[in-house]
C-alpha positions as CSV (number, residue, x, y, z in Angstrom):
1,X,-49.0,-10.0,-27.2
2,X,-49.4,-13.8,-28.6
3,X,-52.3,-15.4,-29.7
4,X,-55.1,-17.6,-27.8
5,X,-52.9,-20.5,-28.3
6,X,-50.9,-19.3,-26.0
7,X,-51.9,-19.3,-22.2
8,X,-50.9,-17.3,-18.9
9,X,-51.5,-19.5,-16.2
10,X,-52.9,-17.4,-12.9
11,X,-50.1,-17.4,-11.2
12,X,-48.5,-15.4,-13.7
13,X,-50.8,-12.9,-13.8
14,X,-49.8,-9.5,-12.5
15,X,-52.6,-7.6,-10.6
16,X,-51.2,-4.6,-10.1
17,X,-50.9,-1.4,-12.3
18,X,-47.5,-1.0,-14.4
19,X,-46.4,2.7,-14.7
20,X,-43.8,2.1,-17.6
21,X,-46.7,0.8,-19.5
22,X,-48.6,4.2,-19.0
23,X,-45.4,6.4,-19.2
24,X,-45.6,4.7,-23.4
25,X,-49.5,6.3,-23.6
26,X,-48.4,9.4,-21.6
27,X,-45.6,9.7,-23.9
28,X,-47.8,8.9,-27.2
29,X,-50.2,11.3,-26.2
30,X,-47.7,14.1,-25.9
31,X,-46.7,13.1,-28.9
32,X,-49.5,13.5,-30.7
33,X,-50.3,16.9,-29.2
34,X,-47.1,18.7,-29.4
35,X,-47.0,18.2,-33.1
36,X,-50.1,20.1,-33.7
37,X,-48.8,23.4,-33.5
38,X,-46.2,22.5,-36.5
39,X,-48.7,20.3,-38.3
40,X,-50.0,22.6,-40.8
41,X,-46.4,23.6,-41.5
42,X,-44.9,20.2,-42.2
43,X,-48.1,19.1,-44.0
44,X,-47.3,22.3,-46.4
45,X,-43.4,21.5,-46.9
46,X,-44.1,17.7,-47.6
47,X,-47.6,19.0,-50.4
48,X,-45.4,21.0,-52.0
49,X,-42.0,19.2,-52.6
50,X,-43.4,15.2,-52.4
51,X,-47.4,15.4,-52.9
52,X,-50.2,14.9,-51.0
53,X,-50.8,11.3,-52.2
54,X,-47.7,10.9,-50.1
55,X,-49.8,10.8,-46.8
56,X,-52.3,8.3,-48.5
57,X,-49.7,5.9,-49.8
58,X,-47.3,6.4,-46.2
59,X,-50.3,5.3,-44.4
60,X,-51.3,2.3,-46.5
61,X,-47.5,1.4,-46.4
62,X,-47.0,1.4,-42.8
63,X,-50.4,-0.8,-42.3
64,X,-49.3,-3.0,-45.2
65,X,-45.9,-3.8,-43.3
66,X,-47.3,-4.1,-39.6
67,X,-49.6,-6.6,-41.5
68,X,-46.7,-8.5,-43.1
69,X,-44.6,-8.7,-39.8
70,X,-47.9,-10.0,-37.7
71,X,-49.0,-12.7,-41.1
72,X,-44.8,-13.4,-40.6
73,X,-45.1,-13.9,-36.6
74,X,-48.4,-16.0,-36.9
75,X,-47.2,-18.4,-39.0
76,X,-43.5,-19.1,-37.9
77,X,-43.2,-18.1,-34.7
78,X,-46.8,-18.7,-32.9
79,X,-47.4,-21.1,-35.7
80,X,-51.4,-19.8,-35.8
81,X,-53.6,-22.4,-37.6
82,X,-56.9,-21.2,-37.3
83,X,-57.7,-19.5,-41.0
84,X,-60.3,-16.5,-38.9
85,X,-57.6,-14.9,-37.4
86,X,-55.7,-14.6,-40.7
87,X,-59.0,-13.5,-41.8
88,X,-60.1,-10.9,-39.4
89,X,-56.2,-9.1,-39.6
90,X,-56.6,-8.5,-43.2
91,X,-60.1,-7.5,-43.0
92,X,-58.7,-4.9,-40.2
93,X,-55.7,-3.9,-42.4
94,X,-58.4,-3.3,-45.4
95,X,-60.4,-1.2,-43.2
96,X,-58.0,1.2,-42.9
97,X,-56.6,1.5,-46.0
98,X,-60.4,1.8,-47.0
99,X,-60.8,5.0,-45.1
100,X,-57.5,6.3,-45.9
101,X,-58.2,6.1,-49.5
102,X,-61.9,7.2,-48.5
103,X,-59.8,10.4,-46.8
104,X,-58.7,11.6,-50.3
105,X,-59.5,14.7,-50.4
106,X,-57.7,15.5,-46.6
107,X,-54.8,12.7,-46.9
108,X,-53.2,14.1,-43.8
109,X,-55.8,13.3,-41.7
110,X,-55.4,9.8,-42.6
111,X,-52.3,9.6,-40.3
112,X,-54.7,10.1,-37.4
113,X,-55.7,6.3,-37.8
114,X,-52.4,5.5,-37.4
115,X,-51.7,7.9,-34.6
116,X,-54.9,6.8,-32.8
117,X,-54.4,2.9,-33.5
118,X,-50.7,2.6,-32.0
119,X,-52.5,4.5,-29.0
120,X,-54.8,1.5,-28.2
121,X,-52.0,-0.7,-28.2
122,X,-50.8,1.0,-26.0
123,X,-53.8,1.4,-23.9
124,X,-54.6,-1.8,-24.0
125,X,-51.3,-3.2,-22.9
126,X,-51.4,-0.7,-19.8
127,X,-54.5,-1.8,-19.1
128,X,-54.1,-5.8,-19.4
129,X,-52.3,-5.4,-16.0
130,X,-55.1,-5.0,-14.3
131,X,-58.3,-6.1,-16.8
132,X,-58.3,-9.6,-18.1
133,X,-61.8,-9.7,-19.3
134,X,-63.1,-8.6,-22.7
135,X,-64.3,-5.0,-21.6
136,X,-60.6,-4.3,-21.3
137,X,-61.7,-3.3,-25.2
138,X,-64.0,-1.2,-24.7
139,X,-62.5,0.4,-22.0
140,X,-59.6,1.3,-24.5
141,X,-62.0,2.8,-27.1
142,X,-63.5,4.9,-24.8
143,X,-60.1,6.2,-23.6
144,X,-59.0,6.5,-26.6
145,X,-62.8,8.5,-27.4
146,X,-61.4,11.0,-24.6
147,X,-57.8,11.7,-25.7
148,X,-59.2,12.2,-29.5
149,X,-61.6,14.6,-28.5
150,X,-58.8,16.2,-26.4
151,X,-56.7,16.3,-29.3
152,X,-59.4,18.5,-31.6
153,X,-60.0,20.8,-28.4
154,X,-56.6,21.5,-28.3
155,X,-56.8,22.5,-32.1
156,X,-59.5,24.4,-31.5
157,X,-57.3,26.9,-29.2
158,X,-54.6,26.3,-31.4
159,X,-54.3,28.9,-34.4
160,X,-54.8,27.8,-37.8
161,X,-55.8,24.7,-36.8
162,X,-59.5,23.6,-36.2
163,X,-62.0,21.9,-34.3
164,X,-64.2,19.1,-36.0
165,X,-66.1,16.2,-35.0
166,X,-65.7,13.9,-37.9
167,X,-61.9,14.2,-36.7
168,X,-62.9,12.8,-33.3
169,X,-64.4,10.2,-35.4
170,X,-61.2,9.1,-37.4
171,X,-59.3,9.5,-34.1
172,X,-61.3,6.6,-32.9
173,X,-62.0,4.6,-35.5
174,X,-58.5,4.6,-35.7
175,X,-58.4,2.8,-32.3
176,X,-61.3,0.7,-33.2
177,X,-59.9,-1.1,-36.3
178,X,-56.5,-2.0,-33.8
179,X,-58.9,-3.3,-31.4
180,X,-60.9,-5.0,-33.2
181,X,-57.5,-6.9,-34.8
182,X,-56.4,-7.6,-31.2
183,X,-60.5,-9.0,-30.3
184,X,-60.8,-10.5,-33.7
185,X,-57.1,-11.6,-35.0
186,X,-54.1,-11.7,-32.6
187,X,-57.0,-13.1,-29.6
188,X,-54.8,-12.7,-26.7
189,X,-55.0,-15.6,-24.7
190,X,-54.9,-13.4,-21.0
191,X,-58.1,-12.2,-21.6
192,X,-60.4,-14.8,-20.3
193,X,-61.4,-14.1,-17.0
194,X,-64.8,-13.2,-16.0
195,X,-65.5,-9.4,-15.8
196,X,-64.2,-8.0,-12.7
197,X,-65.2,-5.3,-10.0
198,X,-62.2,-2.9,-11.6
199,X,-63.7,-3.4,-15.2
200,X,-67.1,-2.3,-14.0
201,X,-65.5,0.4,-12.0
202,X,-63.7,2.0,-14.8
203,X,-66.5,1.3,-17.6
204,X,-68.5,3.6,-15.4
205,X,-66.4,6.0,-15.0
206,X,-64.9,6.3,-18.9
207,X,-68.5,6.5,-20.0
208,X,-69.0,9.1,-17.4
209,X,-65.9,11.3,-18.4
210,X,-67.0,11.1,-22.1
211,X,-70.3,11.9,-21.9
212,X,-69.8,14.9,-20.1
213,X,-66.9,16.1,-22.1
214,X,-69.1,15.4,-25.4
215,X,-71.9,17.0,-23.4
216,X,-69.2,20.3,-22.9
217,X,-68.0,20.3,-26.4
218,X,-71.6,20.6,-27.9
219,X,-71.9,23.6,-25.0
220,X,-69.4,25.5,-26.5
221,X,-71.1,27.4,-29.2
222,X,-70.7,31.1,-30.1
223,X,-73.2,32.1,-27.5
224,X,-71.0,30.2,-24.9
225,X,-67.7,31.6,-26.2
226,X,-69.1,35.5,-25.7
227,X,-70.6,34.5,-22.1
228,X,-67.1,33.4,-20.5
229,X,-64.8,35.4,-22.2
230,X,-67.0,38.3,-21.6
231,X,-65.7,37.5,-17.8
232,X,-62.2,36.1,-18.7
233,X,-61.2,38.6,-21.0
234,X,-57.9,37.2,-21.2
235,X,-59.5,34.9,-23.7
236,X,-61.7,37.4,-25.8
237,X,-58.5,36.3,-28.7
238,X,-61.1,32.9,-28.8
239,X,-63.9,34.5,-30.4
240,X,-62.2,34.6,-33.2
241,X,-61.9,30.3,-33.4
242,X,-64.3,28.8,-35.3
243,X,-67.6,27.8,-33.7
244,X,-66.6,24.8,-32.0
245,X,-70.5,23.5,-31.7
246,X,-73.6,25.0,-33.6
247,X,-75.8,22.8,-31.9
248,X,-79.4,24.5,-31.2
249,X,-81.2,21.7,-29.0
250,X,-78.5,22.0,-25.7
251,X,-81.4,21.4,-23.3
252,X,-82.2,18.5,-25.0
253,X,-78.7,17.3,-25.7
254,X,-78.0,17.6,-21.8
255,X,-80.9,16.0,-20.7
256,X,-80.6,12.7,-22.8
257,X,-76.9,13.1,-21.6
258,X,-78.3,13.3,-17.9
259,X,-80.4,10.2,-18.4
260,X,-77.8,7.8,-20.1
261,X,-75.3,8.7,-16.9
262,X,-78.1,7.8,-14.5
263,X,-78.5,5.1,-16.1
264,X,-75.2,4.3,-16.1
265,X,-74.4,4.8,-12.4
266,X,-77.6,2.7,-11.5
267,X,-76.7,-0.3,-14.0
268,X,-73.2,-0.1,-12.5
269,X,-74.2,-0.3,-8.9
270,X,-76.6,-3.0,-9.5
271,X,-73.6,-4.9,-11.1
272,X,-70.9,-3.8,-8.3
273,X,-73.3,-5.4,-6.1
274,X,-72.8,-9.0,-7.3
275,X,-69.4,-9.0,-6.5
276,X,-70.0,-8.6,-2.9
């Protein structure tokens, strides 16, 4: 990934998806979800031998160097002269070691922005084979949005660990921050073409998948728990989870939700039908 000084001609562009790009988020992702069933246990061995602060200080270490080697890069080997994107990385990099340090009293959690940041990247450069136009950013975050809230569902089922939304929040802002130092800082040169038919396509359908899966999440409340395992019994062992959502105004909830995807859909189509 180099910097706007740096061009890709058109003929160099690839247009065509590239699956070892994904196999590195599939990969992440199973990553991230396969350590939460030992999570709690190796967050316990390293609190009681090394500290807590250790999580704090690991993750404001590991942005510290990833800043050093991109401040390194930038200035001897893409020779970057423009002082805004020096700016804007260490205005990321403070970002996050603001919330870490803001994560105090649950330091662990603080490794999500880490977790959650290295999977943009990775989005982003599985996406760039296809979307050269800047909603390939928001179509990261809002992939990113979906495996973050896939993440705290799976903790939800998963004992001892536990379902929260401020978590889905640090699992994207995690993403944020990395895409905002991509937008802001390393300013890819690639992505300058004018928003395509596939960029529309798949903002439509991200913000579709999202809103409903929010919409589900906030669905799952006691009440919802006792109605389906009542029929799957085989899952009664999930009333005893905590209460995923408490939310009271559902009807509500689902009806704004219904709006902003018809919305959505109509916006969409109005746009697909410039392209034609």
């Amino acid at each position: 990934m180099k910097p706007q000084e740096t061009k890709i001609s058109d003929s160099e562009i690839v247009r065509d998806w590239n699956l070892k790009a994904w196999l590195w988020v599939l990969l992440c992702c199973l990553a991230i979800f396969f350590t939460i069933p030992v999570a709690r246990s190796i967050q316990k061995i390293i609190s009681h031998t090394i500290g807590r602060d250790f999580f704090t200080y690991f993750v404001i270490f590991i942005v510290a160097c990833g800043l050093a080697v991109l401040l390194y890069l930038f200035i001897v080997k893409f020779k970057v002269r423009k002082i805004s994107q020096y700016a804007w990385l260490v205005i990321c990099a403070g970002i996050y070691i603001f919330l870490t340090i803001k994560l105090d009293k649950y330091p662990e959690e603080a490794i999500h922005l880490i977790e959650y940041g290295l999977l943009s990247y990775f989005i982003f450069n599985a996406l760039q084979y296809k979307i050269r136009d800047r909603t390939i950013y928001i179509i990261t975050i809002l992939i990113v949005l979906f495996i973050g809230t896939t993440d705290e569902v799976i903790q939800w089922i998963t004992p001892k660990r536990y379902w929260d939304f401020r978590d889905v929040g640090t699992n994207v802002a995690g993403g944020l921050i990395f895409q905002l130092a991509i937008w802001k800082g390393i300013r890819p040169g690639f992505i300058d073409q004018p928003i395509a038919k596939i960029s529309v396509k798949m903002l439509m359908v991200a913000l579709t998948v999202d809103l409903i899966f929010l919409g589900l999440c906030l669905s799952n409340t006691p009440k919802t728990v006792k109605s389906y395992t009542a029929v799957f019994q085989s899952l009664l062992w999930l009333r005893a989870e905590e209460p995923m959502s408490k939310f009271a105004f559902l009807k509500t909830a689902w009806s704004l939700i219904l709006i902003s995807l018809i919305s959505i859909w109509m916006l969409g189509m109005r746009w697909l039908k410039r392209f034609k």
